[in-house]
C-alpha positions as CSV (number, residue, x, y, z in Angstrom):
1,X,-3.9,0.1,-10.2
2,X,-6.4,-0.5,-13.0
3,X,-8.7,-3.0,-13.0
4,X,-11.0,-3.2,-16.3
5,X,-14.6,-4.0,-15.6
6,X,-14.1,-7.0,-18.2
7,X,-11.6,-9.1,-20.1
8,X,-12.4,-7.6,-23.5
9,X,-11.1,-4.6,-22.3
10,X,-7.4,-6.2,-21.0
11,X,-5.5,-7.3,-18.2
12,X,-5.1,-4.9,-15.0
13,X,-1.8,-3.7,-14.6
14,X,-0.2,-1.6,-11.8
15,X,1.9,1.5,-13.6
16,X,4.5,3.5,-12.5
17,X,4.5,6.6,-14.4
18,X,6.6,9.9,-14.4
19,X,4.8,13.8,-13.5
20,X,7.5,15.5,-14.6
21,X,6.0,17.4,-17.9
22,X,2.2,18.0,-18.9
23,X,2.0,16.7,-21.8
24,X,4.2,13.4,-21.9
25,X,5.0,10.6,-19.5
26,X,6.8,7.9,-19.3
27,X,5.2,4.4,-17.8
28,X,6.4,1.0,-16.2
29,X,3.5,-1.5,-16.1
30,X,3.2,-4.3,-14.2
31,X,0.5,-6.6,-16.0
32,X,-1.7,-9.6,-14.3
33,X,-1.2,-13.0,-16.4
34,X,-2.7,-15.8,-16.1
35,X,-1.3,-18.4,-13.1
36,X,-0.4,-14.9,-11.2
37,X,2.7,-14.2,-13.5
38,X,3.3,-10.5,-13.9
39,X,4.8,-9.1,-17.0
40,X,6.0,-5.6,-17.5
41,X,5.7,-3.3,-20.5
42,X,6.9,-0.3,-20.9
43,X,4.7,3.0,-21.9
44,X,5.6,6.2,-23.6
45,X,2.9,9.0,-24.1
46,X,3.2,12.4,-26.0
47,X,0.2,14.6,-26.8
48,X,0.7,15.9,-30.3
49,X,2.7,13.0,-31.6
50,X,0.4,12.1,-34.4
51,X,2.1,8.6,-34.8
52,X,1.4,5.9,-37.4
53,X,-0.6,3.1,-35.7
54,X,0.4,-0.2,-35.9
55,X,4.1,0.1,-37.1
56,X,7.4,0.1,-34.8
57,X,10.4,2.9,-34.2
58,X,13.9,2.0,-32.3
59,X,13.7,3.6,-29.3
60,X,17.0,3.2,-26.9
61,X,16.4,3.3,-22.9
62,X,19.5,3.6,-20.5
63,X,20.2,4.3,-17.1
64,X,23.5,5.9,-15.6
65,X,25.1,2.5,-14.5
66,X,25.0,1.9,-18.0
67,X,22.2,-0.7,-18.6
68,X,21.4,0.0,-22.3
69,X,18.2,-1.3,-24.2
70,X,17.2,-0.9,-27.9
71,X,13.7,-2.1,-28.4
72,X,11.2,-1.1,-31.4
73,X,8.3,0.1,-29.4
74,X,4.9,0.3,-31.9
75,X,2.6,2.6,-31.9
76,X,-0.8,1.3,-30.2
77,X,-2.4,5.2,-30.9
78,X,-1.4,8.4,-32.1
79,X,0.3,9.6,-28.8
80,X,1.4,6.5,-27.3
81,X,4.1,3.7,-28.3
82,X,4.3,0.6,-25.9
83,X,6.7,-2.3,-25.5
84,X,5.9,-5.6,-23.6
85,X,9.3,-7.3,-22.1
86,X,9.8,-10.9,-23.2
87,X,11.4,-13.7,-21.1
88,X,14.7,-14.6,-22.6
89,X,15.1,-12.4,-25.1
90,X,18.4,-9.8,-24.9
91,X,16.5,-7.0,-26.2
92,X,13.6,-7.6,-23.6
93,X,16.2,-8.7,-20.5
94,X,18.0,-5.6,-20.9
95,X,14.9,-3.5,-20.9
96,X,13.7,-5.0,-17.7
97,X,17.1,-4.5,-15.9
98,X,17.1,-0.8,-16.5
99,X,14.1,-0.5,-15.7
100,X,14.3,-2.0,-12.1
101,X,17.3,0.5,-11.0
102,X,14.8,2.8,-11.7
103,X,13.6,2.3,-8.0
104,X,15.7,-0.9,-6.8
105,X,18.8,-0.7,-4.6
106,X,21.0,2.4,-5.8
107,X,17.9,4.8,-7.5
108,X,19.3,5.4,-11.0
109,X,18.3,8.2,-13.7
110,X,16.6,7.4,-16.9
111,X,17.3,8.2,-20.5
112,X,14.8,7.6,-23.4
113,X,16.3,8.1,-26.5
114,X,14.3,8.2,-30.6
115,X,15.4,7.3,-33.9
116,X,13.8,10.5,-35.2
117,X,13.8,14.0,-34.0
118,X,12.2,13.7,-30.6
119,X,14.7,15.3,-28.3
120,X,15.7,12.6,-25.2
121,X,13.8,12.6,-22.4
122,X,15.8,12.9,-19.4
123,X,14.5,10.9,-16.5
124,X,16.3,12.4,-12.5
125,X,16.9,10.0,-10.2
126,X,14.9,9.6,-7.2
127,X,16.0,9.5,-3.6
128,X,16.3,7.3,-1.5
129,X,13.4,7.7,0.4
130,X,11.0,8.1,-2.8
131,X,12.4,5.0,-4.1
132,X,11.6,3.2,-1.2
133,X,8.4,4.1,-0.5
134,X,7.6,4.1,-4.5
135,X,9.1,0.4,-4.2
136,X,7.0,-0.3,-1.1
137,X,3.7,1.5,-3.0
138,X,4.3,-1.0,-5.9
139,X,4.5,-4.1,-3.8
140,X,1.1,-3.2,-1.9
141,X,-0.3,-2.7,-5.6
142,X,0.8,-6.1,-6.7
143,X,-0.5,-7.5,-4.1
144,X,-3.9,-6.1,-4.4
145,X,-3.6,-7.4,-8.2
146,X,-2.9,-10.7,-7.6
147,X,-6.0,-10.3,-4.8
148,X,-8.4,-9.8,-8.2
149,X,-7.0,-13.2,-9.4
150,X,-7.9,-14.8,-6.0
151,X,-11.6,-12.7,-6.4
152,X,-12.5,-13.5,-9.9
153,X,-11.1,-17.8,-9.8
154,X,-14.3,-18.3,-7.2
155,X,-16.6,-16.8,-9.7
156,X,-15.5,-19.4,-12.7
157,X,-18.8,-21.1,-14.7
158,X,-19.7,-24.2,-13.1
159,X,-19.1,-24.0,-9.6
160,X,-16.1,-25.8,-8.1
161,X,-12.8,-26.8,-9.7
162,X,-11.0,-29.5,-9.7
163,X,-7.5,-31.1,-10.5
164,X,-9.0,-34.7,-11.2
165,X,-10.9,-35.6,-14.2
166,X,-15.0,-36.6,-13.8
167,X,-14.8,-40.7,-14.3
168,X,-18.5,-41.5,-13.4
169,X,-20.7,-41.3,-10.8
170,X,-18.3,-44.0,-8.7
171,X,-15.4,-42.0,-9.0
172,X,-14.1,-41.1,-5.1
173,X,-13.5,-37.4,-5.1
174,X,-13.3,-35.1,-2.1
175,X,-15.6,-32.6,-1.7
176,X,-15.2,-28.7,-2.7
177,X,-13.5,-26.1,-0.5
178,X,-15.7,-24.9,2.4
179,X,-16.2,-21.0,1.7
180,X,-14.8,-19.2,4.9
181,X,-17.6,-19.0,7.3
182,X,-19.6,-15.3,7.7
183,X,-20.5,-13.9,11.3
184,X,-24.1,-13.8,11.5
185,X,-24.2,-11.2,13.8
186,X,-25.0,-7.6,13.9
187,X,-21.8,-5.1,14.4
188,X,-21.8,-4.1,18.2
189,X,-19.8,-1.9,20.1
190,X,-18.2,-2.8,24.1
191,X,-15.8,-1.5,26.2
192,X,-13.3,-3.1,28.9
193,X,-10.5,-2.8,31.0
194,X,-7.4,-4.4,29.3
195,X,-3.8,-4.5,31.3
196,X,-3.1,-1.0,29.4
197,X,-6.5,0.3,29.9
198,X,-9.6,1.0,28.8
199,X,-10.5,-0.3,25.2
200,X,-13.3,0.0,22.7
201,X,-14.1,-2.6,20.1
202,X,-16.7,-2.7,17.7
203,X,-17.3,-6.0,16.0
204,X,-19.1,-8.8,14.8
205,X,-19.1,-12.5,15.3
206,X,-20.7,-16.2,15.0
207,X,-19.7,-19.3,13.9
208,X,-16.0,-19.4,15.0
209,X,-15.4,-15.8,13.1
210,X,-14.8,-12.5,14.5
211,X,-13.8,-9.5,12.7
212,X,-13.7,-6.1,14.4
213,X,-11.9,-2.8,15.1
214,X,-9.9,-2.1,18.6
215,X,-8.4,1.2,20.1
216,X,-7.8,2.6,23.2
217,X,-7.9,6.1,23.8
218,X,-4.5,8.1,22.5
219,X,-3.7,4.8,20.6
220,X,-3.5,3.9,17.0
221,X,-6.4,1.8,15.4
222,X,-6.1,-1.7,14.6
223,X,-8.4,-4.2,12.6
224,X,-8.6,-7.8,14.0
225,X,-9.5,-11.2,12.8
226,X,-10.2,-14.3,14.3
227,X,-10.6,-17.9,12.7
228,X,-9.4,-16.8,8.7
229,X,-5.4,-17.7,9.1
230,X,-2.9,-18.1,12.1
231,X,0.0,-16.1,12.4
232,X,1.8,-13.0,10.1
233,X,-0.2,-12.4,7.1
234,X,-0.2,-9.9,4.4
235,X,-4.3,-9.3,3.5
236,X,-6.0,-6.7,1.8
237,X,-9.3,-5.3,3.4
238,X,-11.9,-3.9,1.0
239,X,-15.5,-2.4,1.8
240,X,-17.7,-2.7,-1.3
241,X,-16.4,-1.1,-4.4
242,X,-14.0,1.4,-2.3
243,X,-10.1,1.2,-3.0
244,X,-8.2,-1.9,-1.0
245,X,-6.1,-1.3,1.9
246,X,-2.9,-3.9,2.1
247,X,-1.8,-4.5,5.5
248,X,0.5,-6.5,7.1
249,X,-0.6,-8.5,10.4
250,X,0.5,-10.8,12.7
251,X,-0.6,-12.7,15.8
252,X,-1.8,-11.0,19.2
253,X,0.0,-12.5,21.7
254,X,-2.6,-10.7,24.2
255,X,-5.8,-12.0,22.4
256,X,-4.4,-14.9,19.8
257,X,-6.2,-13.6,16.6
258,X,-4.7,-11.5,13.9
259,X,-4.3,-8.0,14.0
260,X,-3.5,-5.1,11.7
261,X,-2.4,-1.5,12.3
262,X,-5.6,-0.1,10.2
263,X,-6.2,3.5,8.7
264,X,-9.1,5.9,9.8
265,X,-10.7,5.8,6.3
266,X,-11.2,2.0,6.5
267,X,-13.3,2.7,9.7
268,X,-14.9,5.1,7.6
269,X,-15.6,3.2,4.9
270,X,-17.0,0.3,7.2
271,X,-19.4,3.1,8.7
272,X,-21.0,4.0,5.4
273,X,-20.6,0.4,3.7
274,X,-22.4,-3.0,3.3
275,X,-19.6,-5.6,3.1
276,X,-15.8,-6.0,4.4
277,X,-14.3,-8.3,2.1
278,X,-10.8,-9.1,4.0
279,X,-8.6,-11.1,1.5
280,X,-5.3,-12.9,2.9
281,X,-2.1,-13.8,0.9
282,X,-2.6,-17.6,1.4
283,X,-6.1,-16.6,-0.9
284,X,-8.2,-17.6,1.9
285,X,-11.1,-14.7,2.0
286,X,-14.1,-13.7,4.6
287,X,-16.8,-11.1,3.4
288,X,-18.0,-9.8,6.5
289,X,-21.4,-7.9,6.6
290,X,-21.3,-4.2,7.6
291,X,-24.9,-4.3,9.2
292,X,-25.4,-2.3,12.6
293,X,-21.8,-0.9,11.8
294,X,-23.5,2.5,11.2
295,X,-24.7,2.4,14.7
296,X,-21.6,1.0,16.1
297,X,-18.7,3.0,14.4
298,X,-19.6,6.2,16.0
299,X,-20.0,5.5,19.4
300,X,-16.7,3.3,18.6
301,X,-14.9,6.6,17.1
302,X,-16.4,8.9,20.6
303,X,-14.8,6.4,22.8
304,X,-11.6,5.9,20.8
305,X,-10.9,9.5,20.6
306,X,-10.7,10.3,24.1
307,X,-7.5,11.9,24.9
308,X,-5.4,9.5,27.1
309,X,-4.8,10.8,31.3
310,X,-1.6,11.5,31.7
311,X,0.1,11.1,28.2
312,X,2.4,14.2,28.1
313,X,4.3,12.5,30.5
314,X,4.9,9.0,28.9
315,X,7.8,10.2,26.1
316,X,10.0,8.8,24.0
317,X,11.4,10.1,20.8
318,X,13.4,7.5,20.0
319,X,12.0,3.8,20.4
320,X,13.8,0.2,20.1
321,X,15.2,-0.7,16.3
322,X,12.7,-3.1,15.1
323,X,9.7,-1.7,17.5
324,X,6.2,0.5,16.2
325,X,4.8,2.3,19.1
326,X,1.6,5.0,19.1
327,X,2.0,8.4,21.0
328,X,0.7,11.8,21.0
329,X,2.3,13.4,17.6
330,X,2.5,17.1,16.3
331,X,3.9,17.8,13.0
332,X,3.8,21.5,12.6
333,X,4.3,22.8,9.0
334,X,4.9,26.1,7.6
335,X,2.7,27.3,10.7
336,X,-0.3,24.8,10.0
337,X,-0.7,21.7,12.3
338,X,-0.1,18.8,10.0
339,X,-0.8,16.1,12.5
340,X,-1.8,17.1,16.0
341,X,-2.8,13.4,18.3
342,X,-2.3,9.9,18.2
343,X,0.2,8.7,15.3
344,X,2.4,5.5,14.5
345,X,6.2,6.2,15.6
346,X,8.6,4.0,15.0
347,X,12.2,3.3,12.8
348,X,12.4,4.0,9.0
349,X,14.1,1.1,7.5
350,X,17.2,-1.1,8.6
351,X,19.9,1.6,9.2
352,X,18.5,2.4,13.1
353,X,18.7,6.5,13.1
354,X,15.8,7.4,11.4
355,X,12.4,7.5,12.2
356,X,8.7,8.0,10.8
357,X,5.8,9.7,12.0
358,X,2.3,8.3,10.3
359,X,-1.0,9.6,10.6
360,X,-4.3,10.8,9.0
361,X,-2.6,9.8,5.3
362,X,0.5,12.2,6.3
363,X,3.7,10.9,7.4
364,X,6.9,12.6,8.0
365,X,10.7,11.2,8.6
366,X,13.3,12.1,10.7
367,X,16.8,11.2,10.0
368,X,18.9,12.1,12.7
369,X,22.6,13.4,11.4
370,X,23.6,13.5,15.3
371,X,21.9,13.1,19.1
372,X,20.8,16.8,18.4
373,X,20.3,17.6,14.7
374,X,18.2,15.8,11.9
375,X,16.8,16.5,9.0
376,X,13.1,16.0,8.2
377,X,11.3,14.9,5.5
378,X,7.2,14.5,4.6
379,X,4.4,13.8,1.9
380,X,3.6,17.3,1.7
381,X,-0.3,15.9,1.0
382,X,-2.5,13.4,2.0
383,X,-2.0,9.9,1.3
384,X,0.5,10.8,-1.0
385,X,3.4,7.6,-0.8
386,X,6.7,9.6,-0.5
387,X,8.6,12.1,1.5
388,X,8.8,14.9,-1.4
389,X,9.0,17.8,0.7
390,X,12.4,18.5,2.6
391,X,11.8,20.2,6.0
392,X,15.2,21.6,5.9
393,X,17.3,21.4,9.2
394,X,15.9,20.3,12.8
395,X,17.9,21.0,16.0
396,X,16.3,19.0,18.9
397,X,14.6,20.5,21.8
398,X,13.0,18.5,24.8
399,X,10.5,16.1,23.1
400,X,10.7,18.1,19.5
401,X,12.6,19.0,16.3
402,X,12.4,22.3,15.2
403,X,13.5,24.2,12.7
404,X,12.8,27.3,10.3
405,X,10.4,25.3,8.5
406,X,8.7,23.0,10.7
407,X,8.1,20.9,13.9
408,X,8.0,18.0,15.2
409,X,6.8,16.2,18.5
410,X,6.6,13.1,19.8
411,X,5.5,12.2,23.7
């Protein structure tokens, strides 16, 4: 995502871009309009072009179903030419549809094609499980984008808005939005015995708010709130100027407030921060002081690390379709221990024989070919958002997948 630091220097956009070559790329951008519309435009970039600025070349893009756009791109610099898709036009409609199958339903290669003497540039397809993680990347960033319209319509000159015109000082009006209440209190850490055990929180509260982090030991992390919105919610969580997390909650039946699965760098971030700004999808937002969380955090993260009694025998490699559950995970690469502890486990989209493993910004997939052979997939780096890396042929063994490659194990 890119988000300018002012309006003079443009809309943010998310962009999709290719990493195929070094010195050229080609980009889809997904542009913030006003009213939350999002246009698309499409990039291309060469180093050494040495184009004329300001005047426009034919340029034809096509993908293998046979979707076929000529557009004149112009030249916005001397290395780049950019296009921005049109509502109703043919030229522009076409464009837009060959971009999609980019990365929507069947993945599609792309062709881009000059009037002069550039050769084409040949676009490969991606799989399936790059396109659906690229697809599922994209919708967290547009999410996050529209957040910034949310953000920046409460910071608007003159206070308050309103749909009604002033009439005079008799006119009946009701009063402004009430900004979502923030706990007063310091972040504190506690511990108790839930049905499933012992749990650590570490929170804050007052005024009918509470925002806080829960785990028990062995178990993944999740991020609660209490008194922002009722039921499943989409909501990004941001401390201070750090990068926003978009997660997808719903309600506790246990507690009745909503809770997120949450990654360990958000916990980090609260540790070292000053605010948690926690942003829904209905725009309703809570900034949340991070004050005592430096305190509270650590003794949060010794308790929540605690190795559960008795886990090696609670195993199950293969949960319910539909269901997430946290065990004790090893995925062993190459030799190194990718992830060794508690991860997310759980099915990998709708078609019910494959799985993913998810921790620490590393998450691997299992797609099981039979009840005793699979093949795996994983992100080959941290927090990178698809399964690039084939782990080659796994043959199942007790609790585990192995293979030549790598290993992995769920209990």
């Amino acid at each position: 995502m890119h988000a300018p630091e002012s309006l003079e220097d443009g809309n943010p956009y998310c962009a999709i871009r290719t990493t195929l070559w070094e010195a050229r790329s080609v980009g889809i951008e997904y542009i913030l309009e006003a009213g939350d519309e999002i246009g698309v435009a499409l990039r291309l970039n060469k180093q050494g072009w040495n184009l004329p600025v300001g005047e426009t070349t034919a340029v034809k893009v096509q993908s293998m179903v046979g979707a076929l756009a000529t557009t004149r791109m112009k030249a916005i610099g001397s290395d780049e030419l950019y296009f921005k898709i049109t509502q109703f036009e043919p030229e522009s409609m076409a464009l837009g549809i060959a971009l999609k199958l980019v990365f929507n339903g069947q993945p599609q290669p792309l062709t881009v094609g000059f009037e002069g003497n550039e050769p084409a540039w040949s676009v490969p397809a991606l799989g399936l499980y790059e396109a659906h993680a690229l697809d599922q990347s994209l919708s967290k960033c547009l999410l996050d984008l529209r957040g910034l319209n949310v953000a920046s319509s409460s910071d608007g000159a003159g206070g308050a808005t309103s749909p009604f015109k002033k009439s005079g000082p008799t006119e009946n009006t009701t009063s402004a939005p009430t900004p979502a209440t923030t706990p007063s209190s310091e972040w504190l850490f506690s511990k108790s015995e839930e049905d499933w055990g012992e749990t650590c929180y570490a929170e804050t509260k007052g005024a009918g708010i509470k925002v806080g982090f829960m785990g028990s030991p062995g178990k993944g992390l999740i991020g609660y709130v209490d008194g922002l919105v009722d039921g499943d919610t989409i909501a990004t969580w941001r401390v201070d100027e750090a990068q926003s997390h978009s997660l997808i909650g719903g309600q506790s039946d246990y507690f009745g407030w909503t809770q997120f699965e949450v990654p360990n760098e958000l916990l980090d971030e609260a540790a070292d921060g000053r605010t948690l700004a926690i942003t829904a999808s209905n725009g309703k937002q809570l900034v949340v002081s991070l004050k005592g969380a430096a305190e509270a955090i650590p003794i949060f993260n010794a308790c929540f690390a605690k190795a559960p009694p008795g886990s090696a025998n609670n195993s199950s490699t293969a949960p319910t379709e539909g269901t997430k559950a946290f065990r004790s995970c090893l995925l062993q690469v190459d030799g190194k221990k990718v992830i060794d502890g508690a991860c997310s486990w759980g099915p990998y989209g709708s078609i019910g024989s494959d799985f993913v493993m998810e921790a620490e910004g590393y998450f691997a997939i299992l797609s099981t070919d039979s009840a005793t052979t699979a093949t795996g997939y994983w992100n080959g780096e941290r927090n990178a958002s698809y399964a690039h890396d084939n782990l080659g042929e796994l043959k199942k063994s007790g609790n585990c997948w192995t293979g030549s490659k790598a290993r992995l194990c769920v209990q």
